[in-house]
N, C-alpha and C positions, 0 to 999 in steps of 0.2 A: 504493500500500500504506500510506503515512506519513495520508494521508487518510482511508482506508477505518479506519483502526487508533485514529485521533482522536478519529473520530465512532463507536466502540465505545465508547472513556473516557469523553466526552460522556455517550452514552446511562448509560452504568452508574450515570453521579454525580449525572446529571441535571442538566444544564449542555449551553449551547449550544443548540441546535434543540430542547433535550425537559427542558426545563421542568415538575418534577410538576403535576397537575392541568389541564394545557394543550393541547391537542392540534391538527396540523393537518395535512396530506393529506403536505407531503414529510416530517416525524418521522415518521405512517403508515407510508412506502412504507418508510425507512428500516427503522423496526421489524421488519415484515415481510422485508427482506431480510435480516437477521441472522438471524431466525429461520430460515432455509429455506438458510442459507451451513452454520451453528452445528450445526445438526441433524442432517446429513449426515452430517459429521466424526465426533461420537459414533458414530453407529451405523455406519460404517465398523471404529471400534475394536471397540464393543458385539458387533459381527458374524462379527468375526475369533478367534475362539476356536476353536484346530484348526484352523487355516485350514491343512491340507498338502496341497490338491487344488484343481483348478480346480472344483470344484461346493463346495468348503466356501469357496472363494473369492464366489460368487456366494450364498452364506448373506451374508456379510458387503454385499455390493451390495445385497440385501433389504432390511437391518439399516437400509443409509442413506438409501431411499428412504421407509422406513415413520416413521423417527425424526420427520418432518414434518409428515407425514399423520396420525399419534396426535396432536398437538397441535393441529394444523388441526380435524380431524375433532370431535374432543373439543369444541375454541372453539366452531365450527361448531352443532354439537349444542343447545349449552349455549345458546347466543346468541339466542333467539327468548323462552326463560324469564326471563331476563333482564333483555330489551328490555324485555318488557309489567311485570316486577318495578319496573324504576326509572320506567315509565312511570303505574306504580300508587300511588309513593310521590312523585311529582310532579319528578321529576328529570329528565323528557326531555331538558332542553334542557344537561344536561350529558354526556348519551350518547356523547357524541364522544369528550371526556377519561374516560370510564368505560372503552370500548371501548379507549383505548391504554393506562390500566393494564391491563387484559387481554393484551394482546398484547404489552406490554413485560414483563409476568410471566413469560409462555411464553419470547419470546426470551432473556430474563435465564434462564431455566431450560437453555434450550439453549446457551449462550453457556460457561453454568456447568459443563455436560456436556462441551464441545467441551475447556475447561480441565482437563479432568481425562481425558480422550480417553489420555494416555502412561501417566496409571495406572494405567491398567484396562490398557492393552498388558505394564507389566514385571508385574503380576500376573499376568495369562496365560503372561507366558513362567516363571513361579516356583510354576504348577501345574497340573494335568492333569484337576482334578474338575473338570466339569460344573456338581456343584452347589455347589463352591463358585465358581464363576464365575457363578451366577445369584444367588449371597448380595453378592456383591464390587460387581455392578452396580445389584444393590438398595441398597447403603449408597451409588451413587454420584447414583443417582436421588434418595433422598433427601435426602443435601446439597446437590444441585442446586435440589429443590422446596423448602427452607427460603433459596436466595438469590432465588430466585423472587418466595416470600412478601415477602422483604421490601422486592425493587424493587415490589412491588403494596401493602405496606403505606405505603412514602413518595407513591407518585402519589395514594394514596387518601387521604393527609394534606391535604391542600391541600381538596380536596372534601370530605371531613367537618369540615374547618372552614368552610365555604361551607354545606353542609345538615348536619345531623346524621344525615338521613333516609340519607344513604351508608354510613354504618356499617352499617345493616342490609344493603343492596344487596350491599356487602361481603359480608357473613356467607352470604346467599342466594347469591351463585357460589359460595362457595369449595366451600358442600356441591353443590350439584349437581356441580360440577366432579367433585370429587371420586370420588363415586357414578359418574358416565359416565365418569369415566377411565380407574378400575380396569376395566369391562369392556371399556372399546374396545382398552384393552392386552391383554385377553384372548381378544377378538376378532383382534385383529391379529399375535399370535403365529404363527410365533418369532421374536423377536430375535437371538436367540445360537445357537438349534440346538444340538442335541442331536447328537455326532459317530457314536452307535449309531444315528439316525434320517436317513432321507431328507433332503436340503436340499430345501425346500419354500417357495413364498411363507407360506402359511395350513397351516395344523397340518387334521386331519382335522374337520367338523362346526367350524370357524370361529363362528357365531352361537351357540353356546350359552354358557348363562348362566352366567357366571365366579361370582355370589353362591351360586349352587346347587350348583355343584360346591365351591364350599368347605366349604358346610352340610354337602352329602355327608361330605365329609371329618370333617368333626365328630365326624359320625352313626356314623361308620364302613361305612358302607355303599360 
């Protein structure tokens, strides 16, 4: 545990094995197991709202197997537009250390979630709405995706001093990212469930398009 707990400090400060703009197959693996320990945990918490039954209990087992799978999926997604982006601006052979700012973004995201995992718990026990328990988790996603940002902006220091051409590669994830992230989170809903609805992995019609239904909304339609 004294181990496991080290090489988390390590990673966060960037020290030891994971040096910004450096990358190598065990920082890798490491990276990735944080992300996939870290992720869980959230969505365990994220899950458990009304948790007074063994089926709003398995809402929350959903919660912790999908919190991974949205950031895999997302990376996933994103990674091929990318590849060919830094390989467009002459930076292939830095791909390595591009690809573990990526992944240590997500993890540092998840890691940030998993710390905030008891607050989101004495909020739920200190309220009963729904929607404010989908507002509480929204403020916690985004304090997560701003420490995120900025283990992605020091690994990306080191590399835009090396090319200046990463600053843009930069700028090109962050919007795609972004774009696929909101709908694969809209695709991959619910997280927290709805205690008037069914506990369900996928909400009804899963594939449709999160930007058009909010236009909807706009529209009033």
């Amino acid at each position: 545990m004294q181990h496991a707990l080290t090489s988390v400090d390590d990673f966060l400060r960037g020290a030891g094995d994971f040096p910004p703009g450096r990358a190598d197959r065990r920082a890798l693996r490491s990276i990735v197991a944080f992300l996939l320990i870290a992720g869980p945990i959230y969505g365990l918490a994220m899950g458990s709202f009304a948790c007074d039954s063994p089926q709003r209990l398995l809402q929350s087992l959903f919660a912790a197997m999908k919190m991974p799978l949205l950031l895999f999926a997302t990376t996933a997604l994103c990674l091929p537009a990318f590849f060919v982006l830094n390989t467009l601006l002459g930076l292939r052979g830095d791909f390595a250390a591009a690809l573990k700012a990526v992944l240590a973004a997500q993890a540092t995201l998840s890691i940030a979630l998993a710390s905030l995992a008891p607050l989101t718990m004495v909020w739920y026990w200190s309220v009963d709405s729904y929607r404010a328990a989908l507002l509480f988790n929204a403020a916690m996603f985004a304090i997560a995706a701003i420490a995120g940002h900025l283990k992605m902006q020091r690994e990306y220091r080191a590399l835009i001093a090396r090319d200046p051409a990463h600053r843009f590669a930069l700028r090109g994830w962050m919007a795609t990212y972004a774009v696929v992230g909101v709908q694969m989170g809209w695709t991959l809903r619910p997280f927290i469930g709805d205690p008037e609805a069914p506990v369900r992995f996928f909400r009804d019609e899963p594939f449709s398009n999160a930007y058009i239904v909010v236009l909807e909304l706009l529209l009033g339609r």
